[in-house]
N, C-alpha and C positions, 0 to 999 in steps of 0.2 A: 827105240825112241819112247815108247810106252813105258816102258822100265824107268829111265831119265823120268819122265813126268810123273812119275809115281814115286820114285825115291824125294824129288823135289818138291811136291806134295805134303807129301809124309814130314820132310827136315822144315819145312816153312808151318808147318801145325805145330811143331814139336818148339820152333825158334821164336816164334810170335809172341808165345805167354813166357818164353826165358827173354827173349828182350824188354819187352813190360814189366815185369816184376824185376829183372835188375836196373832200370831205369826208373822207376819206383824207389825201388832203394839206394842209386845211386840221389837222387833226387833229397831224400829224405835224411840222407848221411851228408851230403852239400848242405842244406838248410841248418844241422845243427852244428857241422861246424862251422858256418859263418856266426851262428850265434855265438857261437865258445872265442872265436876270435874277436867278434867285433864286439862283446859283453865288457870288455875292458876300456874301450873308447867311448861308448856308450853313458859306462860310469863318467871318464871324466869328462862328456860334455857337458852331464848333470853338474860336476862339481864346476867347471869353469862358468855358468849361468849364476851358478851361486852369487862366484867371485863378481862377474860381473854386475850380480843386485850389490853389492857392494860388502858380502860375507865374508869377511876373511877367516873366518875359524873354521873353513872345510877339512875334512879329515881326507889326505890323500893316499892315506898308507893302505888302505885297502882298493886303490884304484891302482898304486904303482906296485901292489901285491901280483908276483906271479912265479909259478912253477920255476920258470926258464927265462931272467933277465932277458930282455930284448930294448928296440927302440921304443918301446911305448912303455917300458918301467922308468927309462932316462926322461921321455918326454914327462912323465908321471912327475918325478925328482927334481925335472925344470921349475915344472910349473908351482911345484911346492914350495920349492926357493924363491920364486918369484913373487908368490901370494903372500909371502911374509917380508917380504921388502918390501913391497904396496904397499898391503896393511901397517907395515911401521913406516913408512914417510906419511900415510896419510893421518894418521894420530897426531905426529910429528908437524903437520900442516895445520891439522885443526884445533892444537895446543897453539900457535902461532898464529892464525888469525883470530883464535880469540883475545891475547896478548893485543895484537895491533885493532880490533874492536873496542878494545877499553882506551888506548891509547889514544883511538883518531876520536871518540866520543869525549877525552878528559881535552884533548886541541880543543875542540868543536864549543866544548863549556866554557873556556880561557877564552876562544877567540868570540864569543857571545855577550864576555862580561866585561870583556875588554871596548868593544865595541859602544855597549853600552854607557862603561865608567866615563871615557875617551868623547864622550859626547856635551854639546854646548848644552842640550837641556835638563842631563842631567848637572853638568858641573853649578843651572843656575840652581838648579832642585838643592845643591847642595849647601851655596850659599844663602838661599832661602831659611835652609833650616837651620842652618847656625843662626843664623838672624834671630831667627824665634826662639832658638833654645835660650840664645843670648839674652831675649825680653824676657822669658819665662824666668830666667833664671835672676832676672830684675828685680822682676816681681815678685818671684816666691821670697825675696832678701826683704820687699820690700812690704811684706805679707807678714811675714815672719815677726821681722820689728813691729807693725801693727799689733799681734798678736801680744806680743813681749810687752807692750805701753799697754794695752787692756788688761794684762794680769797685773803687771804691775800698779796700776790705776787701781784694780778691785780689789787686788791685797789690802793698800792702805784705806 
């Protein structure tokens, strides 16, 4: 029984520091390749924030870059197709609401001057002033002939 506890002993001194240091290194070989794997996803949530500030000129070819096609070079290749369909309807939207900008502002100016023209104080404003051009125009005839009998008067 002393033999037993001596052998066991001895294999638990010996198994103690080989379990630790290969949990040690399994530990530190887990950590990098989760990095190596999740380094790709990574990238592209940096690129989809982009997208989201409203970037469409992200470069994806180095996100859906890898050794060994998988689902995440496809998801990669989605979202690349996707970000330039975005990006071209939304050019596409905002060539067209500036279109309908200028559009509902040239309504807005018509329907302003319309408004205006179409009104009782302008239309009397208007007879007003034909009124006056009309005396004016009396007068300058009737101005003019004055003018025309004084040179004539100081000719002779």
């Amino acid at each position: 029984l002393s033999y037993v506890k001596n052998v066991r002993s001895r294999v638990l001194r010996v198994l103690y520091p080989v379990f630790g240091a290969s949990y040690v290194v399994l530990l530190g070989l887990i950590i990098f390749l989760s990095g190596f794997v999740t380094r790709r996803l990574t990238r592209l949530t940096a690129v989809t924030q982009k997208v989201a500030e409203g970037d469409y000129s992200v470069d994806l070819e180095s996100t859906a870059k890898a050794l060994f096609p998988d689902e995440m070079t496809e998801l990669a290749n989605s979202f690349k197709i996707m970000t330039q369909k975005v990006g071209e309807r939304e050019r596409t939207l905002t060539q067209t609401v500036a279109v309908l900008r200028v559009e509902i502002d040239e309504a807005k100016r018509r329907d302003a001057v319309s408004e205006i023209v179409d009104s009782d104080f302008f239309n009397d404003l208007t007879k007003k002033a034909g009124a006056m051009r009309a005396k004016a125009k009396g007068l300058e005839i009737v101005e003019n002939a004055m003018e025309r009998e004084q040179k004539d008067g100081s000719d002779q």
